[in-house]
N, C-alpha and C positions, 0 to 999 in steps of 0.2 A: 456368507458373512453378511449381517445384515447393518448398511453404513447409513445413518439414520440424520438426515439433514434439513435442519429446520431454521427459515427465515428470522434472522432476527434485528434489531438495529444495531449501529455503531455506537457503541460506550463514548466516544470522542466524540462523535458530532461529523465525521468525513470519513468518509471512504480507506479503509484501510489496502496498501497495495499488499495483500498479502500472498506472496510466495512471490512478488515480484519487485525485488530490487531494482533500482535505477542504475544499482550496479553490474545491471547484465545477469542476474542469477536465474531468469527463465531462460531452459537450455532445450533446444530439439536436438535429439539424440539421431542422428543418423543409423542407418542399419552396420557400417562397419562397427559399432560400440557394440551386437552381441558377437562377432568374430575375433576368439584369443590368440586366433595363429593363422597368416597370410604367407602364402610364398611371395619370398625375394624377387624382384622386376617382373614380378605378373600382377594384368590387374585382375581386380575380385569377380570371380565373379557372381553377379546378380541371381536371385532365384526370382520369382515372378511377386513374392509379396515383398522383397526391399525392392522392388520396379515400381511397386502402388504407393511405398511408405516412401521412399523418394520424391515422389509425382506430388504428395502430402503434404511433404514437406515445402516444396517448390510453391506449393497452393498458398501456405499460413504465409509465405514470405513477398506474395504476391496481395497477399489482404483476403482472398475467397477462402475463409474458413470455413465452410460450407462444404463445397469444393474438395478439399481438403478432411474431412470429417469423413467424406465418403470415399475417400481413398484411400484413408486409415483404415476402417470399417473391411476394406476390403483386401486390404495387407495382412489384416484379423483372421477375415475368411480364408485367406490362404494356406497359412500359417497362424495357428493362436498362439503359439510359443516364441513370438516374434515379441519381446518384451518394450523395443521404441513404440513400435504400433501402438500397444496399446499408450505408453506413457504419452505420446503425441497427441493420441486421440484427446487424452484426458487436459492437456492442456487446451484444445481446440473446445472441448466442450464449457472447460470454464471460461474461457475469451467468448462465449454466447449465453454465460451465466446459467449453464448445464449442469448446475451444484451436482446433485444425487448423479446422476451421468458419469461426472467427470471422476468423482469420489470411486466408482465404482472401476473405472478404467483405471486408474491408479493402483489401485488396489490389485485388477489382472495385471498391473506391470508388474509389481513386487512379485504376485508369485510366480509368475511367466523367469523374475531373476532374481530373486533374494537378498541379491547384492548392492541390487540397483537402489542406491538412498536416495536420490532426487527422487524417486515414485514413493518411495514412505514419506518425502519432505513433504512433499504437493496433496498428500495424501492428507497427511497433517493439518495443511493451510486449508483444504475444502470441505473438513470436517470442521475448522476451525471459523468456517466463514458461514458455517452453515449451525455454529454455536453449541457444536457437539465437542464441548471441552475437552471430556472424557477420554474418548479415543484420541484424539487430538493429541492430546498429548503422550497418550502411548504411541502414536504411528513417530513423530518428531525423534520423543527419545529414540524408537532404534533406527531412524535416519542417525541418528548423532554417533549411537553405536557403530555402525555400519563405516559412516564417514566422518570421524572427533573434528575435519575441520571443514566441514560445510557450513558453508556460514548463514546461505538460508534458510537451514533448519532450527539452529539454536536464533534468527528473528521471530520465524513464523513462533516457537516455543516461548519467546518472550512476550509474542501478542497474547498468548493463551496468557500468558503469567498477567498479564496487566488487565485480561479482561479478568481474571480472578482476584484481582484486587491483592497478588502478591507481589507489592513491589519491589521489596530489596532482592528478589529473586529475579523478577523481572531484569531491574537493572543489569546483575551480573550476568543473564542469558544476551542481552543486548550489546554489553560489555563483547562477551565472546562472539558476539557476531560481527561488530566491528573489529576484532583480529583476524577473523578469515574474510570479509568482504571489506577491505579498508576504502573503498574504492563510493560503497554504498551510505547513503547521508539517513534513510529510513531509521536505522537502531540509533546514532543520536537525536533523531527530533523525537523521537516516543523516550529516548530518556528525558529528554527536555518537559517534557510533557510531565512525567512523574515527578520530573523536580519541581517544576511551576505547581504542581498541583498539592506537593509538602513543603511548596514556599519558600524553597531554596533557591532563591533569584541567583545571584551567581552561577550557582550551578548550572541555573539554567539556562542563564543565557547563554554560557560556554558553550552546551548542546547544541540549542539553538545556531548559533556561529558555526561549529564544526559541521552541522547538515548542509549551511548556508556552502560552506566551502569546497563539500562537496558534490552541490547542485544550483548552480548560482540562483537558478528560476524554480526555487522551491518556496511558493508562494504563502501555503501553510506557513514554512519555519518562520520566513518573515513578520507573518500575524503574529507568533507565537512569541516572537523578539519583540516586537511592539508591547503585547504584554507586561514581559517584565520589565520593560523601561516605564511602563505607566505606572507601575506598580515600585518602580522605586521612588518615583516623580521627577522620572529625567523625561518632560515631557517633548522638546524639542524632537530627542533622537527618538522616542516613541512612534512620532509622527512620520519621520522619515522612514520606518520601517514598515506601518502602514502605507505608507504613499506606494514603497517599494511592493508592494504586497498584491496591490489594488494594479499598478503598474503592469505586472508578470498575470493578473488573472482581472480581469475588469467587471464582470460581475461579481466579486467576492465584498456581501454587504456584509458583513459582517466586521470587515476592513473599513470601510468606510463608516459604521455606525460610530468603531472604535476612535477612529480618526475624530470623529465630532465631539466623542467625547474630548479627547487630546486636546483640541482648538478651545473646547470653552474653559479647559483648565491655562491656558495659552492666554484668556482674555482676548480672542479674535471668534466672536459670536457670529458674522457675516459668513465666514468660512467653514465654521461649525454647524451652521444651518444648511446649507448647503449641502456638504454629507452626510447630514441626516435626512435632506430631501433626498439624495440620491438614493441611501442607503433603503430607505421607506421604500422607495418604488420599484427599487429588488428584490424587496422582500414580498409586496403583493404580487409581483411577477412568476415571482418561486414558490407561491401559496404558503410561505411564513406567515397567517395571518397573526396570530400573537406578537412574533417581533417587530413587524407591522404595527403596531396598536403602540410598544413598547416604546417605540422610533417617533412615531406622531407623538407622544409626551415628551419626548424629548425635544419638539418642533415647539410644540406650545409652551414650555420652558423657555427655550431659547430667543426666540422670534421676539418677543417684548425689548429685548436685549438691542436687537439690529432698529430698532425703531425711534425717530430724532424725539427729545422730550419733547 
């Protein structure tokens, strides 16, 4: 099968955590998950590749995914029919941005077990981060098939929708992601996002609020709150949502350019320039040169402001 993965950017602007809910839905599958039948008060016993895919596992939860990569690898070796092996590996290979890699171990889990939808989800999500729509969204659908309520499948399948620019599809795939991961704040902040971005401020702010509540230090949602309180000209609580924003992530200029805007709508020009000094020198830090340039007109604007007649 040939799983074809190509680099591309983020349509938002950040990082999408894609197959990985902050609701827990990255799962290492232990070797008893391919065993349908164990006898009563005996333990399992081991064969030598769930010895290596054990060892593996112990490795990613110790941090050496490395370590771990080659213990899979050799659970593989042992055993190719070992279907965790492989889905483990593939998760260790995208924790080291092993796109084509990981897509392709995914890929030996499903057929190593058929059944196994987390290896179509993930499958899904590294085909989808590597902007190969297409498949993407065939691997997702028969995760869904497989399992109608896994809920990282029907996110990762609304990123696809969103990076297609099919919203109200999107939306109800997010919708359903939030019924099985209620737990996870990711499927409201991307609704939120599609509501801010057809200017449905309530809407979105709800989004936004419902991510917030379910990750208190989800620094995006915050920026993204900020937003639509600018945007309705409730500038006070705009600012608090920046401050909080900037608070939970301290380089995030883009928080703080918004903030300066906030302040000179506020008539407090001294504190407005100021986040826009700060925001400026984040942005040459992070080789934004453009919003860099963007931020200094916005210094030169303002500055006359802080100055006694």
């Amino acid at each position: 099968m040939n799983l074809f993965i190509k680099q591309s950017a983020d349509v938002t602007g950040r990082m999408w955590a894609i197959g990985l809910l902050l609701g827990g839905a990255m799962l290492l599958i232990p070797p008893q998950a391919v065993a349908s039948v164990q006898l009563a008060q005996a333990p399992p016993r081991r064969s030598p590749a769930e010895v290596q895919l054990e060892r593996g596992l112990l490795e990613v939860q110790q941090g050496n995914v490395e370590v771990a990569i080659a213990a899979f690898r050799q659970a593989i070796e042992l055993d190719p029919s070992l279907a965790p092996a492989h889905y483990n590996l593939g998760l260790a290979l995208r924790q080291t941005g092993q796109l084509q890699e990981a897509a392709t171990a995914f890929w030996q889990a499903a057929q190593a077990n058929p059944q196994l939808a987390l290896a179509y989800a993930n499958l899904g999500a590294a085909l989808l981060e590597g902007n190969n729509l297409e498949q993407a969204t065939d691997y997702l659908q028969r995760a869904i098939e497989i399992d109608p309520e896994l809920g990282i499948a029907y996110y990762n399948l609304g990123l696809v929708q969103l990076q297609q620019q099919a919203y109200e599809a999107a939306l109800a795939t997010f919708e359903q992601a939030k019924r099985y991961s209620p737990t996870a704040p990711e499927p409201s902040y991307y609704q939120g996002l599609i509501y801010l971005a057809q200017n449905q401020l309530a809407a979105a702010e709800s989004a936004f609020q419902a991510a917030i509540a379910r990750h208190a230090s989800y620094a995006e949602a915050y920026y993204n709150l900020g937003i639509v309180r600018f945007r309705q000209e409730n500038y006070s609580t705009a600012l608090e949502a920046f401050q909080r924003a900037v608070d939970i992530s301290p380089n995030y200029a883009n928080a703080y350019y918004s903030a300066g805007l906030t302040l000179v709508q506020l008539t407090e020009p001294e504190r407005a320039l100021t986040a826009f000094e700060y925001a400026r020198n984040l942005y040459i830090a992070q080789g934004q040169s453009d919003w860099a340039a963007t931020t200094q007109a916005q210094i030169n604007r303002v500055k006359p402001l802080t100055e006694n007649p």
